[in-house]
N, C-alpha and C positions, 0 to 999 in steps of 0.2 A: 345486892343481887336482885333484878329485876327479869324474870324470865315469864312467855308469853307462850303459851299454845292456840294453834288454830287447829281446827279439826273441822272438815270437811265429810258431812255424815255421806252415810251410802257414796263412799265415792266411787264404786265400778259404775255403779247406776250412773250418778253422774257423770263419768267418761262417754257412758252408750248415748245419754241424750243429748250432749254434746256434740257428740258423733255423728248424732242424725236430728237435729234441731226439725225435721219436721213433725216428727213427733211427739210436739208439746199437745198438752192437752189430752194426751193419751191414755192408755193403762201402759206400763211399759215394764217390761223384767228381765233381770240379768238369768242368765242360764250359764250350768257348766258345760254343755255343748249342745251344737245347734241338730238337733234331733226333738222329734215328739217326745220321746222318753228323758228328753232333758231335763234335771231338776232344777227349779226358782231358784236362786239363793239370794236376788235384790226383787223389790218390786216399792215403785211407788204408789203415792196416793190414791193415784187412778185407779192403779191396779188393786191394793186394798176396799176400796170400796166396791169393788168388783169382787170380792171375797177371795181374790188371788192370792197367797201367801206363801211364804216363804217356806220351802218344804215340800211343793210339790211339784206332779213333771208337767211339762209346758203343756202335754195334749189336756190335760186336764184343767189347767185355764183356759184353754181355747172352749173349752166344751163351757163354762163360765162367760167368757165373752167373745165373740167374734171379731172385736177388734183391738187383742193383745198383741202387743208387738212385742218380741224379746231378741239380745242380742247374745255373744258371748264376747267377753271382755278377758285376754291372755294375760298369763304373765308379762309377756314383753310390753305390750298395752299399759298395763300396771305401773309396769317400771319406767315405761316412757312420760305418762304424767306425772308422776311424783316426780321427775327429774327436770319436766317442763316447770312445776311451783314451787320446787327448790331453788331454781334460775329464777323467777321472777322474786320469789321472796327478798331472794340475796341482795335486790336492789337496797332493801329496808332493812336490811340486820345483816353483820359481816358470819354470826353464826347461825346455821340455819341445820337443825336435825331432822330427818324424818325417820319418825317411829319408824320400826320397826316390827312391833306385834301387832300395832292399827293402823293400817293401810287410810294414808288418808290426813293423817295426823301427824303437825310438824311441833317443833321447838323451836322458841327464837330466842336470841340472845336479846334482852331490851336493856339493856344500862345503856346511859350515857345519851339516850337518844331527846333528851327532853330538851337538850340546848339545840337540836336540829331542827326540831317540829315543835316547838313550845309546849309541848304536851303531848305524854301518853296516849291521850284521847283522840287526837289529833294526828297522831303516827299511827293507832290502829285501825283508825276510820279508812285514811288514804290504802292499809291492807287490803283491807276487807270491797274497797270502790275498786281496786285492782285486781281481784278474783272476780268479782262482779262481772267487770269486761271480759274476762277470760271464761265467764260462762258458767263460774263454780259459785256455789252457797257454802257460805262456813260460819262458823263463831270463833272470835278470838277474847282470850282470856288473859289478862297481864295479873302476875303474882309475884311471889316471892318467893316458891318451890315450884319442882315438873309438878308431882300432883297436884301441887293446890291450883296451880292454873289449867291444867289439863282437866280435874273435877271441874272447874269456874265453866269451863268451855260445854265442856257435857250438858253442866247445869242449864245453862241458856240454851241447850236444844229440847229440853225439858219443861223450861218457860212457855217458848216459844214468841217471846216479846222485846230480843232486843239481841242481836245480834253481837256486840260489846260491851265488855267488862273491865274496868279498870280497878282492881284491890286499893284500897287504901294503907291497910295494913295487912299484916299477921293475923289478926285476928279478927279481920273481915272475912280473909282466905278460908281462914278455918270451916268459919260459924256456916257460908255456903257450901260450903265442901262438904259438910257432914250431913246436909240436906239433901244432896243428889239422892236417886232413886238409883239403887242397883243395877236396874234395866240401862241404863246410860253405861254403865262401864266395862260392857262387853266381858259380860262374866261365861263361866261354861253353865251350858243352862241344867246339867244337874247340879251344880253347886248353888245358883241362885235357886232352883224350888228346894234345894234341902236348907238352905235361909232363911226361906216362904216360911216353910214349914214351921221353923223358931219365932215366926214374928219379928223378923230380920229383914227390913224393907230400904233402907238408906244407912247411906257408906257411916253414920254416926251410930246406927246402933250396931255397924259390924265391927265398928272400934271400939264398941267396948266388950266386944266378946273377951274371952281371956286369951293373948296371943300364945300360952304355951298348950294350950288342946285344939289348936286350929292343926296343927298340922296333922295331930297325929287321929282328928275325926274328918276334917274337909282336905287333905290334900296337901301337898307342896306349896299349889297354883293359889290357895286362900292365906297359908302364909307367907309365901311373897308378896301378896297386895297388901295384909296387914303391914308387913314393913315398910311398902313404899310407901302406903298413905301414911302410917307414924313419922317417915322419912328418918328411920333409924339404915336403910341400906345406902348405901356407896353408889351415888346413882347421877353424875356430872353431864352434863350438855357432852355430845358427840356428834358437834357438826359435817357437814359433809364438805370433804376438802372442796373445794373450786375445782374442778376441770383446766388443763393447762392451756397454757396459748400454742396452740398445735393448729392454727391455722393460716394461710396468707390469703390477701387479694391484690391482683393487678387490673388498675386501668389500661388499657389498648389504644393509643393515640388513634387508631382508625377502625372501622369493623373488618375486622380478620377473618376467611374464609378458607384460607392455604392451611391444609391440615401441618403442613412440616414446620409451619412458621409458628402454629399453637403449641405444637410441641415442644419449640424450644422455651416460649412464654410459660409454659408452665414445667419445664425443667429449671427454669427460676424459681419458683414458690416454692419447687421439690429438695431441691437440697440446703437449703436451710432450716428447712422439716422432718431431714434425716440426719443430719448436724444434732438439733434438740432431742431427738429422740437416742439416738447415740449417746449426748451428757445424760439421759436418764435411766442409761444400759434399758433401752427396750428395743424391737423392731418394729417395725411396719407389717400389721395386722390387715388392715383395710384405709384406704383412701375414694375421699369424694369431692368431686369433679362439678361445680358449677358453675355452665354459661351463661351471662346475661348476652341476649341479640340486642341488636339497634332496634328493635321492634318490642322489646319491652317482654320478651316472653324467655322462658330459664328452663335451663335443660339439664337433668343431676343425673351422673354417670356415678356410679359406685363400680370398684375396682379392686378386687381380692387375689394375692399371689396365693400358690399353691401353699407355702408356708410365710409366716413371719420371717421377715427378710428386711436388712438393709442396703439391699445391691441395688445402688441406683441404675445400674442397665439394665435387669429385668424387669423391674416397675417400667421404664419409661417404652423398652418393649411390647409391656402388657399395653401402655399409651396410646405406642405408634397402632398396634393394631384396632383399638378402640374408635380412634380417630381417622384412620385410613377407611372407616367403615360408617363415616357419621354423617348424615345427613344434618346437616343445619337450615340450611331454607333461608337465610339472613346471615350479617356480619357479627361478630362476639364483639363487642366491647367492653367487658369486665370478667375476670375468671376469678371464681374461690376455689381455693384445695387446703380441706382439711384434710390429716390423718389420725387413724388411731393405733396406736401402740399396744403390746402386753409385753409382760417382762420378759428377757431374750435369756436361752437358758443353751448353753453350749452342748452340743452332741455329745450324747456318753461315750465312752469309748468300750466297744464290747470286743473284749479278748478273747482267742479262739473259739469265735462265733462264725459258722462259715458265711460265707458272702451271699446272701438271695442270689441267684439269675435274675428277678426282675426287681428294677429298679422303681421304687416305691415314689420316689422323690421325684423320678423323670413322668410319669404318669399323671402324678397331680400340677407339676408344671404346665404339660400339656392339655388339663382339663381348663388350666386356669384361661391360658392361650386363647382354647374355643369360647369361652365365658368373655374375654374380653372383645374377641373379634364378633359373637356372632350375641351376645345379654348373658343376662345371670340366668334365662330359664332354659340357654342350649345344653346345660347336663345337669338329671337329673336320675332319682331313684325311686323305685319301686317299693314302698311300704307297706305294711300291712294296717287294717283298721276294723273295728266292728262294724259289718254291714249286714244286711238281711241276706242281698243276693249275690252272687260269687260275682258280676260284676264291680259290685258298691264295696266287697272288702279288700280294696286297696286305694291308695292314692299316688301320686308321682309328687317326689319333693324335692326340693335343689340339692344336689350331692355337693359340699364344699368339698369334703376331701375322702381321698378314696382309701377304705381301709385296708388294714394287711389280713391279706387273705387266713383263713381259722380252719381249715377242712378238718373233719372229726372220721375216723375210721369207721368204716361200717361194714360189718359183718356180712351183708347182702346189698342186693341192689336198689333204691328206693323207684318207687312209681313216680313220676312230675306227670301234673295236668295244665296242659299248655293253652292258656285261656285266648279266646279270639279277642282281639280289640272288640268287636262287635257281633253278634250271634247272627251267622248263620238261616236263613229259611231255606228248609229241607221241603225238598217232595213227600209228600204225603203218602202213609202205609197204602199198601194194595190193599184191598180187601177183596178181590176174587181169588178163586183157589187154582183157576190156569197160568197166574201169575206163578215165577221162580221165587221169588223173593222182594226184597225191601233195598232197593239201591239207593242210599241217603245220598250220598256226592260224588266218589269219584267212582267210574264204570269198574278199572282197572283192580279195584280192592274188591269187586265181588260182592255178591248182595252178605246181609245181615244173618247173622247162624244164630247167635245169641242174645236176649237183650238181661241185662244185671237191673231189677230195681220193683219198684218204680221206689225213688227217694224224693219223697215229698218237701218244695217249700210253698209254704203258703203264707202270706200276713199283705202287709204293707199296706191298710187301711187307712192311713193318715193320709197319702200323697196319692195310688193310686194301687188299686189291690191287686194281687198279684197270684198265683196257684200255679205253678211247674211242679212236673214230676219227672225227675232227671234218673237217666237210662245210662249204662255201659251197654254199648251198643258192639259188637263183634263181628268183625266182618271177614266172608273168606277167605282175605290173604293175610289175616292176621292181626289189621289195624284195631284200636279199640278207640272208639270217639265217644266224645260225651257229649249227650244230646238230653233234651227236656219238651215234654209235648205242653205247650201253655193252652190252659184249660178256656182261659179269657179270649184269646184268637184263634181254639183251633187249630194251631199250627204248629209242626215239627221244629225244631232249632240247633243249630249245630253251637253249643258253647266252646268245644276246644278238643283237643284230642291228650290223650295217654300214653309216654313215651316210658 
C-alpha cells in the first residue's frame, strides 16, 4: 500500500492570490467578510512582516499598513477549487480524496504507479510541476499510512527545503513523523498550549503520552489523533467518485445564426442527456449552454427550470425563449450542453389536505420563464444584512424558487417602513414664526404637527462619516414619514414613509 498526501498550506489565501495575480508581492489577507470590522483568518508573509495576524479585523491592519489588500473567499469558492485539483489530480491517481477537516489537503492512491513513471519521484515531481502551472504551492509526501504521509507533508512545510518526499520504508515514515512540530497539524490551540505547558512540542512525544488519560484530561479531539497517528482507527482512502459523462458537443457544419435551427441542434445533445439521467433515476436540476462563434469568442448561458424536471418540452421552451432573445453578433460553430441532475423523488401524496388556490408550481414556472427570456438577475429578493445605515441593511439576491407562503396570526396590526430606493431632499425647516408650518413634500398632507426623535446614527468612519438624526415626522392629514436631518450636509431627507 503506497498512499501519498499533498497538502496545499493556506489554501483560501492561495485561492485569493490566485484570483488577483496582481497582488504579488503584497501583504495580502483573507477575511470572513468584506467590512472594516472583518476578521483576518489568512495572511501571508507580507502581511506578517507587516505585524498583520491572524485574529484581527481588517481596519486594524489597515491602520498597520496602507497597502493591505484583503479579500473574502466563500464556501462555494472553497468547493469549487478543491474540485478544480481533485480534476486535475485524477490525471495522476485513479483515487484521489480530499480531506475533509483540512481544506486543502488531498489523498492519492499511489500503488502501481512505478511501472508508469519509473519512479515515485518522478510521478510526484510531474504533481507538484502541475499545481505549479495552476498557480498553487504544495508538498507531497508518498508513504505507507494517511498519517504517515500526511505528517511527511506537514513536515516539509516545516523544513522549508524541499518540497517532496519519497519514504523508503515504515520506519523512515515513522522516525519523521514523530519529528513534526504540533504547530503543523492544525491542533485546537487550547490543546496545543495545554501540550506547551507538558513539554509536549512534536507528534513523538505526544505518542508517548499514555493513550487511556488523553481523553478523559485533553478531550475526544486528542484521542482521536492519538489513534490515527498509532493508526489503531479504521481509517481507508475515500476517494471522490468521478463526476459522470453528463455532457455532449456538436460541431455545426456552417456558422448558425437562425435561432429555431440552434434549437433543434441542441434538442440533440438534450435527450440523450435526459435518457442518462433517467437510468440514474435523477432529473434535470440546471443545464449549461456553451457557444463557440466563428470569431473565436463563447458565450455560457445557464438555464434553471422552476423544479427538477425531465419534461423535454419545458426545458426546450425555457430554450426557445432564451434564444429568441439572444444576441450573437457572429455564427456558432460548436455548442456544449452540460447537465446537472439531483436525485428525482415522486410527489407525496397528501390526503385530505385541501387544495391551495394558488398554484406554487405554476408561479415558479413562470419565474423560471422571466429568468430564461430576460437572465438569471430579472427575479430577485430582498434580504436582510448587517448595515450601519437603513439603506446598507439590505441586499437583492437571485430568488430560484419562490416559497410557500408562512403568514403567522397577529393579534394587532404591525407598522412597515416603506424605504425609498433613494432619500429624498426635503425643503428645509422654517425658521420664522409668520410661517404655518414645515411642509416636507406633498402640499396636500398639510404641514408637520409633530416630530418623534431625534434617533441618532452616527459612525461610518472607515469609508465616509456619517451623523443623521432620524425624525417621525407627522403631518396634518395623518401621514407619518421618516425623515433624518444629516449633520455633514445640513440637509432635510425624506428616507421612507410609515404605513
Amino acid at each position: 500500500m503506497r498512499v501519498a498526501c499533498l497538502d496545499a498550506p493556506a489554501f483560501p489565501l492561495q485561492l485569493l492570490r490566485r484570483a488577483n495575480p496582481d497582488w504579488a508581492g503584497q501583504p495580502v489577507v483573507v477575511v470572513d467578510e468584506d467590512r472594516p470590522q472583518g476578521r483576518v483568518l489568512w495572511a501571508n508573509a507580507e502581511a506578517f512582516r507587516c505585524r498583520v495576524l491572524p485574529g484581527m479585523r481588517y481596519a486594524a491592519g489597515l491602520s498597520l499598513t496602507g497597502e493591505l489588500r484583503a479579500g473574502v473567499i466563500s464556501d462555494e469558492a472553497r468547493a469549487a477549487g478543491v474540485a478544480m485539483l481533485v480534476e486535475h489530480l485524477r490525471r495522476f491517481s485513479p483515487h484521489v480524496e480530499a480531506a475533509a477537516e483540512q481544506t486543502g489537503t488531498f489523498f492519492l492512491d499511489a500503488a502501481g504507479l512505478v511501472s508508469l513513471y519509473g519512479s515515485l519521484e518522478t510521478w510526484g515531481a510531474q504533481v507538484l510541476a502541475t499545481l505549479a502551472e495552476l498557480g498553487f504551492e504544495a508538498t507531497l509526501a508518498v508513504g505507507f499510512s494517511r498519517f504517515g504521509s500526511f505528517a511527511g507533508a506537514r513536515g516539509l512545510q516545516a523544513e522549508e527545503a524541499a518540497s517532496l518526499r519519497v519514504f523508503a520504508d515504515v520506519a523512515e515514515e515513522q522516525a519523521v513523523g514523530r519529528a513534526v512540530p504540533l504547530e503543523r497539524l492544525e491542533l485546537d490551540p487550547a490543546l496545543r498550549e495545554s501540550l506547551h505547558r507538558l513539554g509536549v512540542h512534536t507528534l513523538g512525544a505526544f505518542l508517548a503520552l499514555p493513550p487511556a488519560g488523553l481523553q478523559t484530561r485533553f478531550g475526544e479531539a486528542a484521542a482521536a489523533l492519538h489513534r490515527w497517528a498509532m493508526g489503531t482507527r479504521f481509517d481507508p482512502l475515500r476517494p471522490v467518485a468521478p463526476p459522470p459523462d453528463l455532457w455532449r458537443r456538436l460541431l455545426s457544419e456552417h456558422a448558425e445564426t437562425d435561432a429555431t435551427r440552434l434549437l433543434f441542434l441542441v434538442k440533440r445533445l438534450l435527450d440523450p442527456l435526459l435518457r442518462k439521467l433517467a437510468e440514474r433515476h435523477e432529473a434535470l436540476l440546471e443545464m449549461r449552454l456553451i457557444f463557440t462563434l466563428d470569431r473565436g469568442e463563447k458565450q455560457i448561458h445557464r438555464l434553471r427550470p422552476a423544479e427538477a424536471t425531465l419534461e423535454a418540452p419545458l426545458l426546450l421552451e425555457l430554450l426557445r425563449l432564451r434564444l429568441e432573445n439572444l444576441a450573437l453578433g457572429a455564427g456558432v460553430v460548436e455548442l456544449f450542453l452540460s447537465v446537472r441532475g439531483v436525485r428525482a423523488h415522486a410527489e407525496q401524496i397528501r390526503l385530505f389536505q385541501e387544495t391551495p388556490r394558488r398554484d406554487l408550481a405554476a408561479a415558479n414556472r413562470a419565474l423560471a420563464r422571466i429568468r430564461a427570456e430576460l437572465g438569471e438577475a430579472a427575479v430577485q429578493q430582498c434580504c436582510l444584512k448587517p448595515g450601519h445605515l437603513p439603506e446598507a441593511g439590505f441586499t437583492w439576491q437571485p430568488l430560484e424558487k419562490l416559497p410557500l407562503a408562512s403568514p403567522h396570526a397577529e393579534g394587532r396590526r404591525r407598522v412597515v417602513r416603506r424605504l425609498l430606493a433613494r432619500p429624498v431632499r426635503l425643503p428645509p425647516v422654517p425658521r420664522h414664526l409668520r410661517n404655518d408650518g414645515w411642509i416636507p413634500l406633498d402640499p396636500a398632507a398639510g404641514a408637520v404637527v409633530r416630530l418623534d426623535g431625534p434617533y441618532v446614527v452616527s459612525g461610518g468612519w472607515w469609508h465616509a462619516e456619517q451623523h443623521r438624526e432620524y425624525h417621525f415626522a407627522h403631518t396634518r392629514r395623518g401621514d407619518v414619514l421618516w425623515v433624518y436631518y444629516d449633520r455633514a450636509r445640513r440637509r432635510w431627507f425624506l428616507q421612507g414613509t410609515v404605513e
